[in-house]
C-alpha positions in Angstrom: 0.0 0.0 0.0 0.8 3.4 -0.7 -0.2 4.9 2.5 -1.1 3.5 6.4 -2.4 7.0 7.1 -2.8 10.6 5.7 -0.4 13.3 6.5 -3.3 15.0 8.8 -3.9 12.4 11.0 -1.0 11.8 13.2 -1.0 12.8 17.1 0.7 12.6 20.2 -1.0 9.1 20.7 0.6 7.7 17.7 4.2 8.0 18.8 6.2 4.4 18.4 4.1 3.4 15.2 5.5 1.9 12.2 4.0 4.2 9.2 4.1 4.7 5.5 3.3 8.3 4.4 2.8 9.4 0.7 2.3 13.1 -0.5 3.5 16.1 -2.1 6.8 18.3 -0.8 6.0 21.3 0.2 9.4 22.7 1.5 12.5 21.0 3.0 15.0 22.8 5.4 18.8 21.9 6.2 19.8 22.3 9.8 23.5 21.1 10.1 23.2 17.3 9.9 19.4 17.0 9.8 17.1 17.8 7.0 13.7 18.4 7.8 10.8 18.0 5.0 7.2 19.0 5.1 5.3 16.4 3.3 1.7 17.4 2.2 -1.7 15.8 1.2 -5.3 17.2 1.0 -5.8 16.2 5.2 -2.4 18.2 6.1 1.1 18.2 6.6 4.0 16.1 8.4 7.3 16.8 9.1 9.6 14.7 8.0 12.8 14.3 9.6 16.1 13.1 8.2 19.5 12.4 10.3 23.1 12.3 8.7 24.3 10.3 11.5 21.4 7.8 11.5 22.1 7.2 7.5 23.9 10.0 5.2 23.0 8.4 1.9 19.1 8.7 3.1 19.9 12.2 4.4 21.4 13.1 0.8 18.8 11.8 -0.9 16.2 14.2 1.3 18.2 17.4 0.3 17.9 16.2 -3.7 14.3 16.3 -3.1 12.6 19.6 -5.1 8.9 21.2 -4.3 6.0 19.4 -5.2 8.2 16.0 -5.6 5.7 13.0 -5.0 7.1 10.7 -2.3 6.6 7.7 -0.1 8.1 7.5 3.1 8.3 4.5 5.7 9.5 5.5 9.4 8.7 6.0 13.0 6.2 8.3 14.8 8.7 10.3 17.6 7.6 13.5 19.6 9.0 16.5 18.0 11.8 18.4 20.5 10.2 21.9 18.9 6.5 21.4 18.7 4.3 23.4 15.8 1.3 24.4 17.5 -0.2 25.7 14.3 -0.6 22.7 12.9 -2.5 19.5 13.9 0.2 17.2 13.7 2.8 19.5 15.2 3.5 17.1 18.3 4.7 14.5 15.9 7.4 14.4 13.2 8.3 10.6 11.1 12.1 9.7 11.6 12.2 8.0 8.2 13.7 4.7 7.2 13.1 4.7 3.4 12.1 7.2 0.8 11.1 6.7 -2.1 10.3 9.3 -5.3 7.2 8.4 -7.1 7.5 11.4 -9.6 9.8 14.2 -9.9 8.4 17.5 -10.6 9.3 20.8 -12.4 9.3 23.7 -10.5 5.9 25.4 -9.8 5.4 28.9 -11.5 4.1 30.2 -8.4 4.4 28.9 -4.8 1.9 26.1 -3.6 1.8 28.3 0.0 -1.4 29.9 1.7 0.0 33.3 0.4 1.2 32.6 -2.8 3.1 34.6 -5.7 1.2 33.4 -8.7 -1.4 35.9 -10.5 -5.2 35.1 -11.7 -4.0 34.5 -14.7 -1.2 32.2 -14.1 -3.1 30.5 -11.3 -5.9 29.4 -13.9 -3.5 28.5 -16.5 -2.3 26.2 -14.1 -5.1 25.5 -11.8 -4.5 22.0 -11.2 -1.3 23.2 -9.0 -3.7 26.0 -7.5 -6.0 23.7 -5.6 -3.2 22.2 -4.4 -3.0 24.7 -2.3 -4.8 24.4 1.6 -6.5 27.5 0.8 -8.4 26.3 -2.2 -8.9 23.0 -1.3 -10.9 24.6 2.2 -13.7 26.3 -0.4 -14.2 23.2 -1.9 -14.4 21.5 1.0 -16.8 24.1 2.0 -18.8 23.7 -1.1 -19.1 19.9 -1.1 -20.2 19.9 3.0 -23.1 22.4 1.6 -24.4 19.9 -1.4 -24.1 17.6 1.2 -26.4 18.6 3.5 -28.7 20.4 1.1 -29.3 16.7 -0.2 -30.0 15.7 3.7 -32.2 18.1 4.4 -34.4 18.0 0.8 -34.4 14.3 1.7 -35.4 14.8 5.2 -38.5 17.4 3.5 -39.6 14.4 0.9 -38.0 16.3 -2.3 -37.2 13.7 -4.7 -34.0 14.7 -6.8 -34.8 14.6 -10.9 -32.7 14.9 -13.8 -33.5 16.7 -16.7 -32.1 17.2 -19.9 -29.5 19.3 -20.9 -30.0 19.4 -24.8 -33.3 21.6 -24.9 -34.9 24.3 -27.2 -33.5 27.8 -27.3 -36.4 30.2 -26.3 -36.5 34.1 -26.2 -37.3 35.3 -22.8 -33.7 35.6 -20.6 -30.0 36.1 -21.0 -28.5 34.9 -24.6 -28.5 31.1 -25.0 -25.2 28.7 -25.7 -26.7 26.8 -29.0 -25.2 23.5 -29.9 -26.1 22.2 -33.5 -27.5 18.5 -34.3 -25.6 16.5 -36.9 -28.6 14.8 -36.9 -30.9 17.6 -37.8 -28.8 19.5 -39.9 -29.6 23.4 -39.5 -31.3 22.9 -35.9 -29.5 23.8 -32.5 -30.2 22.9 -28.9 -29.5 25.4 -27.0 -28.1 24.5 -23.2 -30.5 25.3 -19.9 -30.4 28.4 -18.2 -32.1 26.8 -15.8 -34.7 23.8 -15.5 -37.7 26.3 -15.1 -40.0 24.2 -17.6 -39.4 20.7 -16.7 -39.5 21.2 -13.6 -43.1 22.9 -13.9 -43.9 19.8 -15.9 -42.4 17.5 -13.4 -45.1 19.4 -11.1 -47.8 18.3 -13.8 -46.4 14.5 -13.7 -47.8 14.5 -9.9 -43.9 14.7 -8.6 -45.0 16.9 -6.0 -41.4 17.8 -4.5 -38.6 17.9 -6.7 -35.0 18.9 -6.7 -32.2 18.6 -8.6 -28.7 20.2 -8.2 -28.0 21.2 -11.6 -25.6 23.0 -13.9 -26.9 25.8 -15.8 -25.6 28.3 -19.0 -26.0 31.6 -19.7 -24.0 33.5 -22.3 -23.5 36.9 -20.2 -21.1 39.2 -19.8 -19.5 38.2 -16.8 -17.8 39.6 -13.4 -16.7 38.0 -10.0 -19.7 36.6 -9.0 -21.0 34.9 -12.6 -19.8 32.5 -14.9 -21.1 31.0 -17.9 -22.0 27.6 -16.5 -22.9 27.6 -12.5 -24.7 25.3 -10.3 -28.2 26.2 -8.7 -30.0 24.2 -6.0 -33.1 24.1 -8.3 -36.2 23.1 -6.1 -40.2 22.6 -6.8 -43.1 22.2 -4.8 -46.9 21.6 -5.5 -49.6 22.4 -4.0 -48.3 25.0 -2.1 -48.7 29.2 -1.5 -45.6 31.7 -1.3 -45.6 31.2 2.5 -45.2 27.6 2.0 -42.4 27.8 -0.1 -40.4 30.6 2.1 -40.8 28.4 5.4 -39.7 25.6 3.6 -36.2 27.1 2.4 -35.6 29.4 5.2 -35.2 26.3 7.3 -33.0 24.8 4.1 -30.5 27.6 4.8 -30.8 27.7 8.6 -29.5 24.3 8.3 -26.9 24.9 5.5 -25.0 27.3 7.9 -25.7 25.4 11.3 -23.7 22.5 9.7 -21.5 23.9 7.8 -20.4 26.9 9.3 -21.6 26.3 13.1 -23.7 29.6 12.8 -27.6 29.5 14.3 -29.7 32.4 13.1 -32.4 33.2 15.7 -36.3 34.0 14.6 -37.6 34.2 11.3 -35.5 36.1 8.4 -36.7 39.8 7.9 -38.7 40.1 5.2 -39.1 43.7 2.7 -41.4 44.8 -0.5 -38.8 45.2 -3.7 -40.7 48.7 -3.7 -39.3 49.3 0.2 -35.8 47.8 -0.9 -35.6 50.2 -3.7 -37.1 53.2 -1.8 -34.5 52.8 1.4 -31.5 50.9 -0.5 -31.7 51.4 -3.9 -31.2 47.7 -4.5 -33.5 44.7 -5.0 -30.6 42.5 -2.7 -29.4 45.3 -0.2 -27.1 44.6 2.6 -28.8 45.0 5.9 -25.4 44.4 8.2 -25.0 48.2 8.3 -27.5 51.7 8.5 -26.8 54.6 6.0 -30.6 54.2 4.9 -31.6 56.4 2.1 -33.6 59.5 2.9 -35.5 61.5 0.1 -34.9 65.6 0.7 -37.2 66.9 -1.7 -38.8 68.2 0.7 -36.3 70.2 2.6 -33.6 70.7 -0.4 -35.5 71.9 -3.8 -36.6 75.3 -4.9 -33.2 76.7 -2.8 -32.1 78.6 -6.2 -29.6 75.4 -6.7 -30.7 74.5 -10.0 -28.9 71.1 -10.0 -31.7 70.1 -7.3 -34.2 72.2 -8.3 -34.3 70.3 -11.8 -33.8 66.7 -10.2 -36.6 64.3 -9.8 -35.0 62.7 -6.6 -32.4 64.5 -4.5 -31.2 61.4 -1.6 -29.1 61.7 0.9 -27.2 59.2 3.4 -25.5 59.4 6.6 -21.5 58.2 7.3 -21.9 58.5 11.1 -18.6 60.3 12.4 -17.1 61.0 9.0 -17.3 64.9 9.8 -13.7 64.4 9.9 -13.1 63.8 6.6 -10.6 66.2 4.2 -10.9 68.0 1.2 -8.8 65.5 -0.4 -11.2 62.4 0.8 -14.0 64.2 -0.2 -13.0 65.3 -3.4 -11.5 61.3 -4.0 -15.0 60.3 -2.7 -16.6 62.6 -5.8 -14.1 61.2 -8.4 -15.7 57.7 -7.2 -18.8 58.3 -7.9 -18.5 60.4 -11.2 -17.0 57.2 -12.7 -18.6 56.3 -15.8 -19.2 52.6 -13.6 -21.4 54.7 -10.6 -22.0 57.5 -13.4 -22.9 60.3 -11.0 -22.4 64.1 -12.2 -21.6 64.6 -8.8 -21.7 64.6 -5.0 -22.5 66.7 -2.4 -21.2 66.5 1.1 -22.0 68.4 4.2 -19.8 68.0 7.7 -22.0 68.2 10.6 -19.1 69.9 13.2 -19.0 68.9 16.4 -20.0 72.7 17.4 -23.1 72.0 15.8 -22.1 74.2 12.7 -22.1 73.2 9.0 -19.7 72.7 6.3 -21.2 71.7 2.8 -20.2 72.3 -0.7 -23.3 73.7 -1.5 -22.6 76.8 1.6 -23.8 79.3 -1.5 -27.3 78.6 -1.5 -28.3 77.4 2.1 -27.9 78.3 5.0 -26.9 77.0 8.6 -30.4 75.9 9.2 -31.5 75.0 5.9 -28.3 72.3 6.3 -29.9 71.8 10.4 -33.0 70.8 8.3 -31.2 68.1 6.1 -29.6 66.8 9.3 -32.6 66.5 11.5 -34.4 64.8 8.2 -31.8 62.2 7.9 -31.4 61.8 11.3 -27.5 62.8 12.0 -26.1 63.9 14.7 -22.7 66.5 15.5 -19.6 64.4 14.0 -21.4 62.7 11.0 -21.3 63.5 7.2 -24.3 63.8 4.8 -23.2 62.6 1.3 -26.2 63.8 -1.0 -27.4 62.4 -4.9 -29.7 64.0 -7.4 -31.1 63.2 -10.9 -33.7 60.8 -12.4 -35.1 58.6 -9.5 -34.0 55.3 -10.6 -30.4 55.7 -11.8 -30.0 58.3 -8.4 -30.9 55.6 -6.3 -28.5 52.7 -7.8 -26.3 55.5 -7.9 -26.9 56.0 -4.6 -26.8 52.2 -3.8 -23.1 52.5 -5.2 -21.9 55.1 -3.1 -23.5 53.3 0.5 -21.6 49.6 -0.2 -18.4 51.7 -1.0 -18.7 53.7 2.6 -19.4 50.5 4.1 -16.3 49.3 3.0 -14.2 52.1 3.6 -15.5 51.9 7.0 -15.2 48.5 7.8 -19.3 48.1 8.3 -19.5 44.8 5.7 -18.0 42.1 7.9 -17.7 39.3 6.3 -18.4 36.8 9.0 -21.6 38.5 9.8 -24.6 37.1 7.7 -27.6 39.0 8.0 -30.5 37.6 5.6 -33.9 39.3 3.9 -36.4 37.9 1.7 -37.6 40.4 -1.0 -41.3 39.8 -1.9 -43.5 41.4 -3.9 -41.4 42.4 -7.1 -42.8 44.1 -10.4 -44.2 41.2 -12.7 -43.1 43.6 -15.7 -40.9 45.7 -16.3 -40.6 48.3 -19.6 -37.4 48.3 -22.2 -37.5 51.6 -24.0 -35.2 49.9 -26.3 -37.4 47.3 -27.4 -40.3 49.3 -26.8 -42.1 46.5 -24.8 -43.0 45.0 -21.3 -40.7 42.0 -20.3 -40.8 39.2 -17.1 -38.9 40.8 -14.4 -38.1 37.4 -13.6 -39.4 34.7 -15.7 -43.1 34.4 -17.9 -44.2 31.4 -15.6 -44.5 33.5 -12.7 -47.6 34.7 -11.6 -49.0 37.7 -10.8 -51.0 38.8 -7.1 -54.3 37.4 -7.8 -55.8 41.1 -6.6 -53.6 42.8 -9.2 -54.3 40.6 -12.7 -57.0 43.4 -13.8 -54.2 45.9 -14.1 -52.8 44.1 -17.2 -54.9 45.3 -19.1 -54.8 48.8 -17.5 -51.6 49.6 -16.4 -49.4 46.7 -16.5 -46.1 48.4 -15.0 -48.3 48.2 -11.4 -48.4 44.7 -10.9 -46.9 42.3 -8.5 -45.6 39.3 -8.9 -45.7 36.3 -6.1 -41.9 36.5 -6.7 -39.7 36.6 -3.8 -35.8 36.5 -3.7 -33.6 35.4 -0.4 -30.5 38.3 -0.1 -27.6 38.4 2.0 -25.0 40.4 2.7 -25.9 42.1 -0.4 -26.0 39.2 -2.5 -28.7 37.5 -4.4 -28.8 33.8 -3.1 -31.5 32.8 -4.6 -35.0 33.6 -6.0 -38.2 32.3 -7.1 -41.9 32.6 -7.7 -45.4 31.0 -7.4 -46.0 30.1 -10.9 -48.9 30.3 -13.2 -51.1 27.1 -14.0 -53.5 28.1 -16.0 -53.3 28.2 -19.2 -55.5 30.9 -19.5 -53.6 32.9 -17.5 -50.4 31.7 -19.3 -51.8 32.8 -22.7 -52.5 36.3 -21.2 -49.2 36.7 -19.9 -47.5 35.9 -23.5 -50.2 38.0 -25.0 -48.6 41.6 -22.7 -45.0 39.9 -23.2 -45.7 40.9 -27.0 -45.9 37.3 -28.1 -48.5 36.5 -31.1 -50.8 33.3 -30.0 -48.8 31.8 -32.7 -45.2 32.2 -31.1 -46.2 31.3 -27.6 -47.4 28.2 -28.7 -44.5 27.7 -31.2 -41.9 28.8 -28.3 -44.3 27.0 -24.6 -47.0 25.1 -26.9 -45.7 22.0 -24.9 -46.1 23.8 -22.0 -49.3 25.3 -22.5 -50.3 21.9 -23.8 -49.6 20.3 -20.4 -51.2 22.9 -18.5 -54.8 21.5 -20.0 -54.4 18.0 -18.3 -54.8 19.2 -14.7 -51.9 21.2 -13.3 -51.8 22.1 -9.8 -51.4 24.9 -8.0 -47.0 25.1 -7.6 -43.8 27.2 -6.8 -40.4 27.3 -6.3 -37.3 28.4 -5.9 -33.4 28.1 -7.1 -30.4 29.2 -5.3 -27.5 29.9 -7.1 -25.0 27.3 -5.1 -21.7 28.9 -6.6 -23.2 32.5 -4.9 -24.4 30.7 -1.7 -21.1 29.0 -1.0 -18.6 31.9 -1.3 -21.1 34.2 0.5 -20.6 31.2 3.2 -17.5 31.7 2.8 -16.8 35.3 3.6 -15.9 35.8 -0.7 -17.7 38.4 -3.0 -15.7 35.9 -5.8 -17.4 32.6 -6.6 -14.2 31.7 -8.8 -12.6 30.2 -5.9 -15.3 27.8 -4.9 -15.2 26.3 -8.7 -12.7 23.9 -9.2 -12.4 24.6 -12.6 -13.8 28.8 -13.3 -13.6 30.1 -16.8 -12.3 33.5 -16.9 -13.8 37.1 -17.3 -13.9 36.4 -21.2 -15.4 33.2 -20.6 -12.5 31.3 -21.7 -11.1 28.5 -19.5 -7.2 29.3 -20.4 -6.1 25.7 -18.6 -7.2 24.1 -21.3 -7.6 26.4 -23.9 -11.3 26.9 -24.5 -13.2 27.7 -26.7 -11.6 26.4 -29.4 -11.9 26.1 -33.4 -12.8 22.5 -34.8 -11.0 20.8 -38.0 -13.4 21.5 -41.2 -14.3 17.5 -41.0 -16.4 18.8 -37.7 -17.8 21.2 -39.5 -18.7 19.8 -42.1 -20.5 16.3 -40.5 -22.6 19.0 -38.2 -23.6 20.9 -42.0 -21.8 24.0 -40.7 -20.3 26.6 -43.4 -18.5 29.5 -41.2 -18.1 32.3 -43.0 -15.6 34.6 -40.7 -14.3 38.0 -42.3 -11.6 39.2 -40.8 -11.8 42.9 -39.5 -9.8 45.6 -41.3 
């Protein structure tokens, strides 16, 4: 055998064993006439130790040996004179009998430490040495405890876990889909899932009243740390069931997910907030509650002042950086080249210093006054010491502006602790919303989901006013997962299409089968997906769910390990009836 045990396991109590080790070398040091090596696998590391005067040729042998060597030792368990308390085995070291290389290895490009030397870039390219590293193999850990118990506890709740299939039909509602052509069918694609949404509504149909599946999914987006072109969601079903339902069910699914995984026991029910509330106080449908700074509309108390900037806004909004009164000219005017970058896109920012005197100092001193600026404070609620940072413009984009601006002050400040988790659920979204650009309504979230039964005579009236029973699960101001009570009738269905700008002729080209299904007795269902990359690094303490991917694609959606995408030889193209016709760009 290879191995009696793994280079973790060792202790105190296993001093005067006979053991063979095998693993990876992670660094070897020469003291005089001992050489000391520490040997690695996925469960930890040993030390090694080697002794000229025991046997030189063995000692020798030890100082040949280069990082990232694969060896296998045989030797005794002996109490180490100069114990490592960071380590689990650090009581313990192997005064080894035999080595032997299994494989030689080039040295790394980068070092295989905690902190290492090696780039994003160069990491990828070689990410097969990266998760070598403790570091990286901890997130995955992480992420395999939490599709662990996500399958004990759906189990537990009688969800049945279904597979469904990954070559589907391209449809038009969504992000862009990855198409892959038939050789069979010559001129007709599949396109790959974006999600499950319509088998699992027809699972629902088949009388599989709890399903479950966790599933990869593809979208062909423009991606950023926490997307990738293919992810994992926990994709989840239920029939028979009402929004309530569905939130009690996987509010205890993620009460359990971090009692197991991370040891943390959140007490009471999760807050709950309308999307019109969210967008109102945050100016964000997922806003992180771990900190104040609430948004305050000063309309009231800051238009028709002769400041035409205001005076001309639809929304002037102002937030509170609690004893920030401090801050410099230079912070303040850094803090307004931040948020006039074309990615926040603000024309500008006004500040106002609350003194500790009680006096005010504002960029905007030309047209108010002391207690025109006492009026903004006492309206957002500061007191002497804090700092008013204040937005105007067009509602919406002042808001996400605004949005922008708050996370970036809760950074600066230190307010978004990662190991604090503070959940919402977000209920009551738009069903529709308008694209000028396309001139139409479109699902805020999907066309299955239906709209609050006391709001389906505003379709035809004013469509931009109703609610959806949608509901979305934040933390930590990120988007863990979402969902909705769909629509089964077909009716209903048709209706929806009809205000999505679909013809009765390409909703029952595009969800016929669908539709179809919908007239053999569908029941009453929802559900919900949670996006397990997203849900793992938030876990985590990461706003980046590359790490917790054992192999990520990059931010141009090419995995540069292996070199994809890539062309195919004109045989390929040829078999699947493809003619590419690529002109290259002057």
């Amino acid at each position: 055998m290879y191995r009696s045990h793994t280079c973790g396991e060792l202790r105190i109590e296993h001093v005067g064993n006979t053991v063979t080790l095998a693993g990876w070398v992670q660094r070897t040091r020469e003291m005089g006439g001992m050489t000391f090596v520490d040997l690695r696998d996925r469960y930890g590391i040993t030390q090694l130790a080697f002794n000229t005067e025991d046997n030189d040729d063995l000692n020798q042998a030890a100082r040949k040996l280069g990082r990232e060597f694969v060896v296998q030792i045989n030797g005794e368990v002996i109490e180490r004179s100069s114990k490592n308390k960071n380590i689990p085995t650090g009581e313990v070291e192997i005064k080894v009998n035999e080595l032997k290389v299994l494989n030689a290895a080039k040295t790394p490009p980068f070092t295989i430490e905690e902190e290492t030397d090696g780039g994003d870039e160069l990491r990828m390219k070689h990410r097969y040495l990266d998760i070598r590293r403790t570091v990286i193999q901890e997130k995955l850990r992480l992420r395999n405890k939490v599709a662990l118990e996500t399958r004990k506890y759906l189990d537990g709740e009688d969800f049945m876990d279904v597979e469904t299939p990954y070559l589907i039909k391209s449809t038009p509602e969504g992000a862009r889909d990855f198409v892959v052509p038939s050789r069979m069918n010559q001129g007709e694609f599949y396109a790959l899932p974006q999600s499950p949404q319509t088998f699992k509504q027809l699972l629902m149909v088949s009388g599989i009243d709890r399903y479950y599946q966790i599933v990869k999914c593809f979208r062909d987006e423009d991606l950023r740390a926490d997307r990738q072109p293919e992810f994992t969601q926990v994709d989840c079903e239920m029939s028979f069931v009402e929004q309530e339902d569905v939130l009690n069910t996987f509010e205890g699914l993620v009460k359990h997910l971090f009692k197991a995984c991370r040891g943390i026991e959140f007490e009471g029910d999760f807050p709950r907030m309308t999307f019109a509330e969210a967008m109102e106080t945050y100016g964000s449908d997922k806003p992180d509650i771990r900190f104040g700074m609430k948004f305050n509309n000063l309309n009231e108390v800051a238009k028709n002042k002769g400041f035409k900037i205001f005076d001309e806004a639809e929304l002037v909004v102002g937030i509170v950086a609690e004893d920030c009164a401090v801050y410099s000219r230079k912070q303040l005017d850094k803090l307004t080249k931040w948020v006039q970058r074309p990615q926040v896109g603000a024309k500008g920012l006004v500040y106002v210093k609350y003194n500790e005197d009680g006096s005010f100092k504002s960029s905007v001193d030309k047209f108010y006054s002391q207690e025109d600026l006492k009026e903004w404070a006492d309206h957002l609620g500061a007191k002497p010491g804090d700092l008013l940072l204040v937005l105007s413009g067009e509602a919406d984009k002042t808001r996400k502006q605004m949005n922008e601006l708050r996370l970036h002050m809760g950074n600066e400040l230190g307010l978004r602790n990662p190991n604090e988790f503070k959940p919402l659920w977000v209920v009551d979204f738009p069903l529709l919303e308008w694209d000028d650009e396309t001139e139409r309504y479109h699902a805020m979230h999907h066309p299955f989901t239906s709209p609050k039964q006391e709001d389906i005579e505003l379709l035809d009236t004013d469509p931009g006013r109703v609610r959806a029973n949608a509901y979305d699960l934040a933390m930590n101001g990120v988007e863990l997962g979402g969902g909705s009570i769909r629509i089964h009738d077909r009716d209903l269905q048709a209706l929806m299409f009809k205000h999505l700008g679909f013809s009765d002729e390409e909703a029952q080209k595009q969800f016929g089968f669908l539709m179809n299904a919908f007239e053999f007795g569908a029941p009453p269902h929802g559900g919900i997906a949670f996006g397990l990359d997203r849900l793992v690094a938030t876990m985590g303490g990461s706003d980046s769910i590359r790490d917790y991917i054992a192999f990520p694609k990059n931010n141009a959606g090419r995995d540069i390990m292996i070199d994809a995408p890539a062309t195919i030889d004109q045989e390929q193209l040829k078999e699947l009836g493809l003619d590419l016709d690529l002109q290259e760009e002057n």
